[in-house]
C-alpha positions as CSV (number, residue, x, y, z in Angstrom):
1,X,-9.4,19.8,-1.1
2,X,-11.1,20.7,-4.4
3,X,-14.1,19.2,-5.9
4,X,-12.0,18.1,-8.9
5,X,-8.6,17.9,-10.4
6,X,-7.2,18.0,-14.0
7,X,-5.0,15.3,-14.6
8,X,-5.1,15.4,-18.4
9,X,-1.4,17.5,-18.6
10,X,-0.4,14.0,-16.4
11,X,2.0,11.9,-17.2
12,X,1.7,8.1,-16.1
13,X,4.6,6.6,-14.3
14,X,6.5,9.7,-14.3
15,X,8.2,8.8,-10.8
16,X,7.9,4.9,-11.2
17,X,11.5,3.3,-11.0
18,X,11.1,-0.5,-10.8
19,X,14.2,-1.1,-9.8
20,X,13.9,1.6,-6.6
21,X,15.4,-0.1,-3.4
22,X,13.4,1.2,-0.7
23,X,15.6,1.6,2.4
24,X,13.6,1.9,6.1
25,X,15.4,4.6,8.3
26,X,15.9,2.7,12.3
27,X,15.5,5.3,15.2
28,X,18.4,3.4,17.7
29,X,17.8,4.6,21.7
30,X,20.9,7.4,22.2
31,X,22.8,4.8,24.7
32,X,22.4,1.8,21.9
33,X,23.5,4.1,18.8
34,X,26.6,4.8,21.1
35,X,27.6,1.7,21.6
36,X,26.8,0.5,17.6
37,X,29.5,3.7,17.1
38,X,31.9,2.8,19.1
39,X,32.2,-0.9,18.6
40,X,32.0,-0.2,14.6
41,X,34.7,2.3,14.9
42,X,37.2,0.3,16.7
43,X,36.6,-2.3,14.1
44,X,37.1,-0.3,11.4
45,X,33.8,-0.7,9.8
46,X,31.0,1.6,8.6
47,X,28.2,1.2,11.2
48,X,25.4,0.1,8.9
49,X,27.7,-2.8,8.0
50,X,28.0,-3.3,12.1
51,X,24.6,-3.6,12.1
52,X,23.5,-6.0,9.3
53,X,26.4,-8.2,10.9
54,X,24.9,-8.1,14.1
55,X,21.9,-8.9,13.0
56,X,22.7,-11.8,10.6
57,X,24.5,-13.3,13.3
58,X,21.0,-12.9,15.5
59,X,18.9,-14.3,12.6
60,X,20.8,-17.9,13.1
61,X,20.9,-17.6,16.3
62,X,16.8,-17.4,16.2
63,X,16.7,-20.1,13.4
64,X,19.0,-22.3,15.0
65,X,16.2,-22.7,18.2
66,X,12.9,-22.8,15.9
């Protein structure tokens, strides 16, 4: 790294979007992603949507036993 940079060409906020929706990629095991495929396919459903169902549906499950 150098001693020093020049940020006086900068520009603050350049990049900032304050409405940005950050969305976290999910590494699935190989066997798991194949079976989130194939059960949103034979639904008829796009597999993030699967997903978030799943896991809505496992989110009361948890909060109905706390």
């Amino acid at each position: 790294m150098r001693e020093q940079y020049d940020f006086s060409g900068a520009e603050r906020g350049k990049f900032y979007r304050p409405n940005a929706e950050v969305i976290l990629p999910v590494y699935l095991e190989t066997e798991v992603q194949q079976w989130v495929n194939a059960r949103a396919q034979a639904k008829g459903v796009a597999v993030n949507d699967f997903v978030n169902e799943l896991l809505k549906k496992d989110m009361a499950l948890v909060d109905a036993v706390i």
